[in-house]
C-alpha positions in Angstrom: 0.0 0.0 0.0 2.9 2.6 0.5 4.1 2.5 -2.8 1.2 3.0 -4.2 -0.2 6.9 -5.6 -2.5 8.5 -2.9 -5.3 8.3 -5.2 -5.0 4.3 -5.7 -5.0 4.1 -1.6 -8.3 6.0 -1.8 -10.0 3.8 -3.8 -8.6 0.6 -2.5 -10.1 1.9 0.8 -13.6 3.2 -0.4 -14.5 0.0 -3.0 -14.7 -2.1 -0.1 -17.3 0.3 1.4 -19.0 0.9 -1.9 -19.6 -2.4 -2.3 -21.0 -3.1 1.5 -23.3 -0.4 0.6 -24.3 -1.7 -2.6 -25.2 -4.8 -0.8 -26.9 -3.6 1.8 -28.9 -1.2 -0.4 -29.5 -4.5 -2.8 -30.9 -6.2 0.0 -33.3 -3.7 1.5 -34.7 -3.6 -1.5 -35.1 -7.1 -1.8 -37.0 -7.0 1.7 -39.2 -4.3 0.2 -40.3 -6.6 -2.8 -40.5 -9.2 -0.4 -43.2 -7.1 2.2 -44.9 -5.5 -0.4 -45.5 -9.6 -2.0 -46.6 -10.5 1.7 -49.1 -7.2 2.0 -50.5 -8.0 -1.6 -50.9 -11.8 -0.9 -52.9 -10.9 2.5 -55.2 -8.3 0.9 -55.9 -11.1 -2.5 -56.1 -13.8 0.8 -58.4 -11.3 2.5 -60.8 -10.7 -0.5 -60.7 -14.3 -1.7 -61.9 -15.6 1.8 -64.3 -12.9 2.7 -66.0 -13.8 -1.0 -66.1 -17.1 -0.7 -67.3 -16.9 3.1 -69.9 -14.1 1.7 -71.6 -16.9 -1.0 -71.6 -19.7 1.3 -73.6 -17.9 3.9 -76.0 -16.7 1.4 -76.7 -19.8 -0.3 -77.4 -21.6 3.6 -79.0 -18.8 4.4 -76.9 -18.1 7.5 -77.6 -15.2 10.0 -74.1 -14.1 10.3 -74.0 -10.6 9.9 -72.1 -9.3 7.0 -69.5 -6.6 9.8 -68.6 -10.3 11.8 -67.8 -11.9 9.1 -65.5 -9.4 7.9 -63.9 -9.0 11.1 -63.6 -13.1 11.3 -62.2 -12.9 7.9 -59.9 -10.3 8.7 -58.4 -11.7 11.9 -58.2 -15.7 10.5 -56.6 -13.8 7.3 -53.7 -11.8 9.6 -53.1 -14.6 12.0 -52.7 -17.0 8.8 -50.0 -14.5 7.0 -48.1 -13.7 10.3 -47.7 -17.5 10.8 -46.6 -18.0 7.2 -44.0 -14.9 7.7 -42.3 -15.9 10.7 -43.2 -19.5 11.0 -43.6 -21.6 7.8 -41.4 -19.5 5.5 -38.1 -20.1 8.1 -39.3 -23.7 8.6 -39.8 -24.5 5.1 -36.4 -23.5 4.1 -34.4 -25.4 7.0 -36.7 -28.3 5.6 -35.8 -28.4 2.1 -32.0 -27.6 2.8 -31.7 -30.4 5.6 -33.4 -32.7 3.5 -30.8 -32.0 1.0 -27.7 -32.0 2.8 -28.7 -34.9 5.3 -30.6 -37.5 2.7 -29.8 -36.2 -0.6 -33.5 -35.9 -1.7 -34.7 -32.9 -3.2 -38.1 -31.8 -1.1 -39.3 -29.1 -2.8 -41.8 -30.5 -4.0 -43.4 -32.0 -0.6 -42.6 -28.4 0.8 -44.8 -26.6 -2.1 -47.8 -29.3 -1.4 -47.2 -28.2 2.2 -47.6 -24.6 1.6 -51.0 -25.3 -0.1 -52.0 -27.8 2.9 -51.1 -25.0 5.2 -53.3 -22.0 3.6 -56.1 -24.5 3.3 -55.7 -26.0 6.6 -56.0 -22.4 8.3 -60.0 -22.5 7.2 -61.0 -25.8 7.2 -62.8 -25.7 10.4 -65.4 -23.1 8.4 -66.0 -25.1 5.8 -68.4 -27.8 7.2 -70.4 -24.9 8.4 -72.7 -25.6 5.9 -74.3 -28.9 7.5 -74.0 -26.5 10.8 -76.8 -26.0 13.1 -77.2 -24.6 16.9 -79.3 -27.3 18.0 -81.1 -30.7 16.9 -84.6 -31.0 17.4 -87.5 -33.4 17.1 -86.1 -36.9 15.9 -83.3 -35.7 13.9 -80.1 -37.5 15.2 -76.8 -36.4 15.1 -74.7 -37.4 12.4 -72.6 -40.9 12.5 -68.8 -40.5 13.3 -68.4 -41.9 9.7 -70.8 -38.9 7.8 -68.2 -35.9 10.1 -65.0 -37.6 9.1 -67.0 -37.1 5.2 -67.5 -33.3 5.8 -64.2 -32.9 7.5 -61.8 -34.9 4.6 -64.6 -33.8 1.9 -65.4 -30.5 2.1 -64.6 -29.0 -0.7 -66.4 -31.5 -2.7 -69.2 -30.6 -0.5 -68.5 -27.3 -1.4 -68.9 -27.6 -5.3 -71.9 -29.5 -4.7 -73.0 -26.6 -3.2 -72.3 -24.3 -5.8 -73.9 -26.7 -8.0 -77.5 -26.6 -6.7 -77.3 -30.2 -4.7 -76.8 -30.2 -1.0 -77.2 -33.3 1.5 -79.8 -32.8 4.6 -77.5 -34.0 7.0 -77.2 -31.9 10.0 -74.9 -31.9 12.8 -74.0 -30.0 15.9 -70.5 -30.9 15.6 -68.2 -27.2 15.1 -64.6 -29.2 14.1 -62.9 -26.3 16.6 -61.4 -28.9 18.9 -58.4 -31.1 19.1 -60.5 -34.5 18.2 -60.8 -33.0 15.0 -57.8 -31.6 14.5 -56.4 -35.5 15.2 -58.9 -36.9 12.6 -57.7 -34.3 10.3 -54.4 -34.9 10.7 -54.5 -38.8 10.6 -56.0 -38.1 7.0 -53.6 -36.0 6.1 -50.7 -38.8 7.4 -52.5 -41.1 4.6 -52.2 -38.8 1.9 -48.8 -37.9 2.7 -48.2 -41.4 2.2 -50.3 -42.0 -0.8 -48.0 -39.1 -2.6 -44.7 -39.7 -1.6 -44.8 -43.0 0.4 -43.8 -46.7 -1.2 -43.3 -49.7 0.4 -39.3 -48.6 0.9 -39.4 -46.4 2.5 -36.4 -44.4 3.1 -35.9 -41.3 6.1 -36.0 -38.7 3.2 -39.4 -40.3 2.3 -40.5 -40.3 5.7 -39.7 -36.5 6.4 -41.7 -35.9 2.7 -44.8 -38.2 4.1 -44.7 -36.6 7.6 -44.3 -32.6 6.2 -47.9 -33.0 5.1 -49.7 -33.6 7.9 -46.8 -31.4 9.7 -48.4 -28.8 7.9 -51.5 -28.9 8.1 -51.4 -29.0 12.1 -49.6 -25.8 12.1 -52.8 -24.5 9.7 -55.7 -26.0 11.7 -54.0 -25.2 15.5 -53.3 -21.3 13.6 -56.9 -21.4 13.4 -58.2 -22.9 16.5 -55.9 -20.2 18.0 -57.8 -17.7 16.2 -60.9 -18.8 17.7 -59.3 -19.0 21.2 -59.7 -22.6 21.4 -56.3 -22.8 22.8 
């Protein structure tokens, strides 16, 4: 450095600098992009629920009031991004990396699935509200265990049968907000983790794929529950 011009010393000492800046700059931005992806994906969340919420209710004729269900919406809707932020985002990254590094299986796949399993899973409890009522009167029975575990695993076929103009007069008191639920929900999850990534050798990096599903989904359904103050 000494027998180098003054002018050269300058600049050997500032491009270091320069470039921390640059990268630090580079990366702010990227945290931007990143929170203003987060902010537009909880409004879309916010508007896609809140519709979908808004038809079901007014094809069962529910009493709801439309200012509670926004508010529901909009409280299920934050809790579910803030969980994704600083919860599923870190985890699903550790998961895909150890699964690399430790088995040599590339997860990415299992983890996308997941994300999906984890959105839906955060308002699946809602979603048998349609067979929903306070009480049952007369000599209508509650539903078999058999016709909940249907509504619970099958709702969205439900759903589109709904939307279709057919709907099953089967009526139960049953909410799906408690932890019996959430184990039937997640045993059925175990099976379909199985059925997409399962074989009959199976390997640990298999096992973590066939486990992240239901993994997932119990972090979606107990986001929920928590919501509701079930826990």
């Amino acid at each position: 450095m000494r027998g180098l011009p003054p002018i050269v010393r300058r600049v050997s000492h500032v491009t270091p600098l320069a470039d921390l800046r640059a990268l630090l700059s580079n990366v702010k931005k990227a945290l931007v992009v990143v929170r203003n992806a987060l902010d537009g994906l909880q409004n879309a969340l916010y508007e896609l629920v809140l519709h979908f919420f808004t038809t079901v209710n007014h094809i069962i004729q529910s009493r709801l009031p439309a200012v509670a269900m926004e508010i529901e919406t909009m409280k299920h809707v934050h809790m579910t991004i803030n969980v994704f932020k600083w919860v599923i985002v870190p985890l699903s990254l550790f998961y895909v990396i150890a699964d690399l590094y430790f088995f040599k299986q590339n997860a990415l796949d299992s983890m996308l699935w997941g994300l999906l399993v984890f959105l839906y899973s955060s308002f699946v409890p809602d979603l048998p509200s349609i067979f929903r009522m306070e009480r049952l009167t007369g000599q209508l029975g509650d539903l078999h265990w058999w016709q909940k575990c249907a509504i619970l695993y099958g709702a969205p076929i439900f759903i589109c049968a709904l939307f279709s103009g057919f709907r099953l007069g089967w009526k139960t008191t049953e909410t799906f907000h408690n932890f019996r639920s959430l184990a039937a929900y997640v045993a059925f999850l175990l099976v379909l983790g199985f059925l997409a990534f399962g074989d009959f050798a199976i390997s640990i990096g298999d096992l973590t794929e066939i486990l992240s599903i239901p993994f997932y989904g119990a972090i979606g359904y107990l986001t929920h529950l928590k919501v509701d103050e079930q826990w």
